[in-house]
N, C-alpha and C positions, 0 to 999 in steps of 0.2 A: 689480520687478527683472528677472522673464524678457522683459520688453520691451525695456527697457534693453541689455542684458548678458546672452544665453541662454548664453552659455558657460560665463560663469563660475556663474549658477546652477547650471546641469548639474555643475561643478565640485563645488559642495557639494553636490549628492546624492549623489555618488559619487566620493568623492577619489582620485584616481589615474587615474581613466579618461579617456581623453581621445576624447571627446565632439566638441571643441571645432571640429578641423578637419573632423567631417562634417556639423555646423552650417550649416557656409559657405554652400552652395550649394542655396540655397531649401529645406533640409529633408528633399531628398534620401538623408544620409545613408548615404552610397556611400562606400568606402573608393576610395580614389585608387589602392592596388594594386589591385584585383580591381575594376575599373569594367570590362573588357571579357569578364570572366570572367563564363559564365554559372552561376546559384547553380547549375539542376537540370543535371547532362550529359545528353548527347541518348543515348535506349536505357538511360535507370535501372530498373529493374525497379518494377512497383506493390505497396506495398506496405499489407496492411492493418492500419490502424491502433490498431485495438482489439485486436492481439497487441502493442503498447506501450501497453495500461491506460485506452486512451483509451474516453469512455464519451457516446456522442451524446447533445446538448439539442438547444439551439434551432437551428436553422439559420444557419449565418453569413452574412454581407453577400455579395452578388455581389461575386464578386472575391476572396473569401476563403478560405481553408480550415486546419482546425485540424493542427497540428504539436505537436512536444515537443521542447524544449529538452536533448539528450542531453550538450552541452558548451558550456562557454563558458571564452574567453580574453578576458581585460580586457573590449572593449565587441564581442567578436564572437562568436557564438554557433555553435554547431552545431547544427540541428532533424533530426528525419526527419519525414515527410509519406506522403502517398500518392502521389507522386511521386519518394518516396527522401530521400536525406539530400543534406543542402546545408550552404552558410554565409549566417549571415543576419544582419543588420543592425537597432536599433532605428530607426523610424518617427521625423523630428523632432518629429512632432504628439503624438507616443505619450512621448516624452522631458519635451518640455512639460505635459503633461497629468498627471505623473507626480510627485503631491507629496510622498511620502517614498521612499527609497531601496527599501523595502519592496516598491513599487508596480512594480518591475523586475524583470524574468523571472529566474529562477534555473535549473540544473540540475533538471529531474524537472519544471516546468510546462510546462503546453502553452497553448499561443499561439496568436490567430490571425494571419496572412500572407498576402500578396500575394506571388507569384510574380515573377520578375522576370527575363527572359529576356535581360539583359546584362551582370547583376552577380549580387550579394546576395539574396534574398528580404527582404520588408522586415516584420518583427515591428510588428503595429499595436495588440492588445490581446491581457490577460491573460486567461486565464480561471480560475475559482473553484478556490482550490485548498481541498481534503478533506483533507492534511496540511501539516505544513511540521515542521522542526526546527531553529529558531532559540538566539540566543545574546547574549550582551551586549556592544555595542562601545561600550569606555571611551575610543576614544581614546588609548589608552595607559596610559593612567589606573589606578592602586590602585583597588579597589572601596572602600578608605575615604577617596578623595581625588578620586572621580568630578568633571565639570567638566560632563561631558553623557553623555549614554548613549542609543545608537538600537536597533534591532535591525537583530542580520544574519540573515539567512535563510540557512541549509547545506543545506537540499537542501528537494525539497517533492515532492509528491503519491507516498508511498508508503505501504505497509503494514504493514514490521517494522522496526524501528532497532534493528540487529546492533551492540551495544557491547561490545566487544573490547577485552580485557587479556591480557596475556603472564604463562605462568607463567613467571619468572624475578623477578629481584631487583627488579624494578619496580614487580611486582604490589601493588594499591594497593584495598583494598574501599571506601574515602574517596571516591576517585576515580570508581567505578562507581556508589557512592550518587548520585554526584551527576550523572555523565550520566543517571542512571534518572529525576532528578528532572524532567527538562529533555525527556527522552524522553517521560514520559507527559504533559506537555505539550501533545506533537507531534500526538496523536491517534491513531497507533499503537500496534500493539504492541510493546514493547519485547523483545529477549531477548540475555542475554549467553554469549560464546562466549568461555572460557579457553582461547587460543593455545598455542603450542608445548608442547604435552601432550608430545611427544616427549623435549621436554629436562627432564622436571620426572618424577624417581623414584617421589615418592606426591603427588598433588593433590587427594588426602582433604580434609585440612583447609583447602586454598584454597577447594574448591569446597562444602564447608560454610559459609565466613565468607559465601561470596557469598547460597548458599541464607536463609542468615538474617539478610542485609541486602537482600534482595529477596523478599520472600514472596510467591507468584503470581507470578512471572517466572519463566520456561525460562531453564536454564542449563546448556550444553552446552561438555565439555570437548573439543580435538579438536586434529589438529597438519595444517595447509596444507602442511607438506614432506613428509608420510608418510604422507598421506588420511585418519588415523585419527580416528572421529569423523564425518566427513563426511556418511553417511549420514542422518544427526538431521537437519541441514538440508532435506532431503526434502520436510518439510512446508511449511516456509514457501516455498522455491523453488520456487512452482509458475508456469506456464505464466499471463501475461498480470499479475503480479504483479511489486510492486519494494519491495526492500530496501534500504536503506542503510548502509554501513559508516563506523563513526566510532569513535574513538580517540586516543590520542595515537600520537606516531611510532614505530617501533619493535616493534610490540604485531601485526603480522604483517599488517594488512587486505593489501596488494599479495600477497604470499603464498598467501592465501587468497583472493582472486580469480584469481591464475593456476591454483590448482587445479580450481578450478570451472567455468574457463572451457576445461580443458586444453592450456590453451597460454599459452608467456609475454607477457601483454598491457601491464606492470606493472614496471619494475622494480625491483629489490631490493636493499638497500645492508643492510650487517652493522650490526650496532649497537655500541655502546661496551661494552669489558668490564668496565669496572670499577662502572657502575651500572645497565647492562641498557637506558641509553636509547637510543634510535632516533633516525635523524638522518631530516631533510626528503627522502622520494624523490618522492611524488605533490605534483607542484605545483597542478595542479589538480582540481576537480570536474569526472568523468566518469558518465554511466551506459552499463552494458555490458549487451548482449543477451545471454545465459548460453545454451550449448546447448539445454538445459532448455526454454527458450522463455520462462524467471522474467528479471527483470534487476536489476540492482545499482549503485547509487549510491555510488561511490569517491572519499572523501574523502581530500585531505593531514590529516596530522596536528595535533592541537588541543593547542597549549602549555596551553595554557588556558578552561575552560569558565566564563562567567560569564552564570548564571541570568539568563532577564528574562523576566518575567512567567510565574512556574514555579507562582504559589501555588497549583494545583489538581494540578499535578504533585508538589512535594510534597506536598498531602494524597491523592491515589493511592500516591506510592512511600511515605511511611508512614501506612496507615490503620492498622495496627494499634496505634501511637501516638493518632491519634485518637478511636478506639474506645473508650481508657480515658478520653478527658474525658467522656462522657455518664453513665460510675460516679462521678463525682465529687458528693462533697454538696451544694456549692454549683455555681449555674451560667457564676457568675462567677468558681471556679476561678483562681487562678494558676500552682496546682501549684510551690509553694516552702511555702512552712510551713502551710498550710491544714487542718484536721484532715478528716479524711475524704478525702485526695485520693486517687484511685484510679491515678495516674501514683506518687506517694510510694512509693505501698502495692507496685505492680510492682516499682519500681525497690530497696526494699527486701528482697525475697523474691528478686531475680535474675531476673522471668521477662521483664523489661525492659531492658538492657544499660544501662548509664549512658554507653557508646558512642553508642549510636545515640538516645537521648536529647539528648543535647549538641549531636551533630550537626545532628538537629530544628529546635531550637532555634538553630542557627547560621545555617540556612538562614531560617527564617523573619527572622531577624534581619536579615538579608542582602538581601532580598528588601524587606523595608521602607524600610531602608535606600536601597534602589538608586530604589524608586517614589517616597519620598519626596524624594527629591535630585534625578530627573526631574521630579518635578512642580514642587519650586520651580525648577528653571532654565525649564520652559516658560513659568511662571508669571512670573517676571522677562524672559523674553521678549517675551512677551505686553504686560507693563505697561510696556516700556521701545518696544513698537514702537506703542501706546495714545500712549505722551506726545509722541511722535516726530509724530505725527498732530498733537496736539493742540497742539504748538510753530507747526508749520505753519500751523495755522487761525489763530491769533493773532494770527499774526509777518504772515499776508496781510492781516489784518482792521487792523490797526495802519497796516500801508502804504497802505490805503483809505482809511481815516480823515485 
């Protein structure tokens, strides 16, 4: 099909982006506004690279050198280099070569590039990323009415995933279960920051529910309009280090990145009064260079989080759940009427919440679910483009005959 038709495969890699008119012209890859524009300006300052996290292997190809993806809009990226920041374009060789959506640069990778002294730099390969914090694309789709499901990548190669809730009416421990689940995933550290401490009288018992649906995760309460708080961040914003903020909308991340950054980078729109939500300000994935010399990965807000391939994430965010299947008397456990079950026995005595129990349970449900319903649509993929072959071979062999 990409010999046929590259566009429209590029199409289903990534719907929306249109790829298709920088296709045209041999591979190139050049946007038609900015063909005379050059990526790097003449007198950019050198900058080095390894104060953005970057960490030297092998050496790249003559003609190459590694960059970081600090933004991207639809199919155009923003890098910085050791040559400065520029715009830069994917490679068509790098497009085609590219067989899941996956396989395409995001916010926070770094990439190698070819320089290009008329246009664009042109993005020709990935390099290994050490995190990522992905999420489930339905499609649109109910997660009980899935049709396909891919993954999207939200941000990649950082160190703490800043999960952020608003103390107000919003405030939701369901909610942060379950980016925690998704979060230790990622390969980071996770830690949650309860927002607008300013407007909430006592946040004792929010910031209890959190401590004891996250155990081993830092949870700091603090307000981005008042600084209060701020200093806890300290440790993790350190020099040559990247965070990322995620949430849903409303929940302050713009906020608290103009604090951090002390000056408005971000804008800020009020949220609804009557149920505390937030409306869409960041449209897109940024990372920002913090005085500090740390930087931050600035996500739009998440209607919705839907797990994909979280199961080691949830057995991190709840090991203490898991801890009690090895008390249990038999090994094959179900933990519903079993005699001996040492999940029964917690949840009996209270030292187990039938909360966060269910939850467990819902997730892992969820998660089977989701892999299970992936694997037979590959799977009917698979045997449908198997018969498609095998029509072929027939249907020629018949007209030989």
């Amino acid at each position: 099909m990409r010999g046929e038709n590259p566009q429209a495969w590029v199409a289903t890699l990534r719907p929306g982006f249109a790829y298709a008119p920088y296709l045209a012209n041999n591979n190139d890859n050049e946007p038609p506004n900015s063909a005379k524009r050059p990526a790097f300006p003449e007198g950019a300052n050198m900058i080095d690279l390894k104060q953005y996290g970057y960490e030297e292997s092998d050496a790249p190809a003559e003609g190459l050198e590694p960059g970081r993806v600090t933004g991207q809009h639809r199919d155009h990226y923003r890098i910085v280099c050791t040559h400065g920041e520029a715009q830069a374009v994917l490679k068509g060789a790098f497009i085609h070569g590219a067989r899941l959506r996956n396989d395409l640069p995001c916010v926070g990778d770094f990439v190698l590039l070819r320089r290009n002294e008329n246009g664009p730099a042109r993005i020709e390969a990935l390099l290994p990323r050490r995190s990522k914090f992905s999420r489930s694309d339905f499609y649109g789709q109910a997660v009980g009415h899935i049709k396909a499901n891919r993954e999207q990548i939200v941000a990649a190669n950082f160190d703490h995933v800043f999960i952020l809730t608003s103390l107000n009416l919003d405030f939701n421990v369901n909610r942060v279960e379950r980016y925690l689940a998704q979060a230790w995933q990622s390969g980071a550290q996770p830690v949650v920051l309860l927002t607008k401490a300013d407007l909430a009288n006592d946040f004792g018992t929010q910031l209890d529910a959190v401590c004891q649906a996250a155990p081993g995760v830092p949870v700091h309460a603090l307000s981005g309009h008042t600084g209060f708080g701020l200093d806890a961040l300290d440790e993790y914003l350190r020099p040559g280090k990247t965070s990322v903020f995620l949430g849903m909308s409303g929940v302050g991340k713009s906020s608290l990145l103009n604090a951090l950054m002390g000056q408005e980078v971000a804008t800020v729109k009020a949220i609804r009064e009557d149920d505390s939500r937030g409306r869409h300000t960041t449209t897109h994935r940024q990372l920002f260079m913090l005085p500090s010399g740390a930087m931050v990965i600035d996500t739009p807000g998440m209607r919705e989080l839907g797990l994909f391939d979280a199961g080691e994430g949830i057995s991190a965010g709840f090991a203490d759940v898991e801890e009690l299947f090895a008390q249990c008397r038999f090994s094959d456990c179900r933990h519903e009427t079993e005699p001996g079950c040492a999940v029964l026995a917690a949840l009996a005595e209270g030292s187990l919440p039938h909360e966060r129990w269910e939850r467990y349970v819902a997730y892992k449900r969820e998660i089977k679910h989701v892999n299970d319903r992936a694997g037979l649509i590959a799977e009917c993929k698979a045997f449908s483009k198997t018969a498609t072959k095998q029509n072929r071979k027939w249907k020629k062999m018949m007209e030989e005959s």
